[in-house]
BAMITI-807919 format. One line per field, with one value per residue (C-alpha): residue number from 1; residue in three letters; chain; x negated, y, z. Coordinates in steps of 0.25 Angstrom, whole numbers, plus 5000, padded with zeros to 4 digits. Layout:
<nodes>
num	NUM/...;
residu	ala/...;
chaine	A/...;
u	X/...;
v	Y/...;
w	Z/...;
</nodes>
This chain:
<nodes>
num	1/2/3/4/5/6/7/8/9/10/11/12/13/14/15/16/17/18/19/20/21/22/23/24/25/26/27/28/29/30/31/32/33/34/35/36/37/38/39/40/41/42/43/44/45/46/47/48/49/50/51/52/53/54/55/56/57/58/59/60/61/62/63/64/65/66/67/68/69/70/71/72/73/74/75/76/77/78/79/80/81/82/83/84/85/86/87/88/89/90/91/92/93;
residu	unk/unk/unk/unk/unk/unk/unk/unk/unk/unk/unk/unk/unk/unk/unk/unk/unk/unk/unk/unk/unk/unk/unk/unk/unk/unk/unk/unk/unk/unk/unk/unk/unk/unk/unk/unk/unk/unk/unk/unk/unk/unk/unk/unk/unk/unk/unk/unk/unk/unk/unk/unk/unk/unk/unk/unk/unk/unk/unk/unk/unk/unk/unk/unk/unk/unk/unk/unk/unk/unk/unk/unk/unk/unk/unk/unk/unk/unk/unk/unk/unk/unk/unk/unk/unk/unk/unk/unk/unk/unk/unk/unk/unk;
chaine	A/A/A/A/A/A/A/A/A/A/A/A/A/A/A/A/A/A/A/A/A/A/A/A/A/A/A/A/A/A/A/A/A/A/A/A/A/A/A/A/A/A/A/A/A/A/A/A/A/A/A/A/A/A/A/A/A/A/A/A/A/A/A/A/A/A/A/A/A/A/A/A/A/A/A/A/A/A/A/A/A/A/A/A/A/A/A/A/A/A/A/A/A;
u	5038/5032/5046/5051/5039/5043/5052/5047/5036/5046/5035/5021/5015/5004/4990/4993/5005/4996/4986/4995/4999/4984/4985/4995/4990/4977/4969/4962/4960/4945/4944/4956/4953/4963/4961/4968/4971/4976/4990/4992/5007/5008/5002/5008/5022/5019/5016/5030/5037/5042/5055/5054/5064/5057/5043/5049/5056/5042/5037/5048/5045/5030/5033/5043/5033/5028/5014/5009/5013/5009/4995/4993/4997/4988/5000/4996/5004/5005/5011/4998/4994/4985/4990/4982/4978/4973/4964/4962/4950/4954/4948/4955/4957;
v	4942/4956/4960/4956/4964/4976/4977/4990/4978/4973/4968/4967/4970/4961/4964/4968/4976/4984/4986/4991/5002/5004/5007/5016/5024/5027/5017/5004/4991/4991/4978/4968/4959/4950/4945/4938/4949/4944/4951/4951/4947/4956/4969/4965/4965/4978/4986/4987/4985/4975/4971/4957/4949/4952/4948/4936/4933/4933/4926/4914/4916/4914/4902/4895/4896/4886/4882/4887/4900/4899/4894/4904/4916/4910/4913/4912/4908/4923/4927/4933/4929/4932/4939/4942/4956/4963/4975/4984/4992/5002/5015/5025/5027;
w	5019/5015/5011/5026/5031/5022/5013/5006/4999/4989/4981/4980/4966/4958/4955/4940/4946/4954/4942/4934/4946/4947/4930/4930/4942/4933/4939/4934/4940/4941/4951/4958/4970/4980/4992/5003/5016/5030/5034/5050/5051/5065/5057/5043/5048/5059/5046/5042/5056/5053/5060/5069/5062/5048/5055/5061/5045/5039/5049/5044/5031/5033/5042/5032/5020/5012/5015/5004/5006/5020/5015/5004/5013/5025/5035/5050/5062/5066/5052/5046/5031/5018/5006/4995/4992/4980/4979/4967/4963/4952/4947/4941/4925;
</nodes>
C-alpha cells in the first residue's frame, strides 16, 4: 500500500536498523518504545497526492486482505488503520 501511496518509500527500516544509524551518527540508544498510531486514510493518501486510481488500488488491496491482516491493521470502512510506530530516545556519545 505505502509503495502505491509513494513510491520514493521503498522500504521501511527495523528498530535495530535505526539503532545502528543512530550509532554511527554519534548517538546512543538510551530508551525505545512502540506504540500503535491511527493513520487518517483521507489525509494519509492527501500527503503525497496521491493519484485517484492508486487511492482507489489500496483501497482494493485493503479490501481483499485476509482477515487477519484486516484485524492486525484495524482497517475501517473509510480506509483508516493502526500501524505501529517506534520512538527512540538517544543521547549523544
Amino acid at each position: 500500500m505505502e509503495l502505491l501511496r509513494d513510491i520514493s518509500h521503498v522500504r521501511d527500516y527495523s528498530s535495530a536498523e535505526w539503532t545502528a544509524f543512530l550509532g554511527q551518527a554519534a548517538f546512543a540508544l538510551e530508551a525505545f518504545q512502540t506504540h500503535r498510531l491511527r493513520m487518517d486514510f483521507a489525509s494519509w493518501v492527501a500527503r503525497t497526492k496521491a493519484p485517484i486510481e492508486q487511492t482507489v488500488a489500496i483501497r482494493s488491496l485493503q479490501q481483499a486482505a485476509p482477515e487477519a491482516v484486516k484485524g492486525y491493521f484495524e482497517i475501517e470502512a473509510d480506509g483508516s488503520f493502526m500501524i505501529d510506530v517506534g520512538s527512540f530516545q538517544v543521547v549523544p556519545l
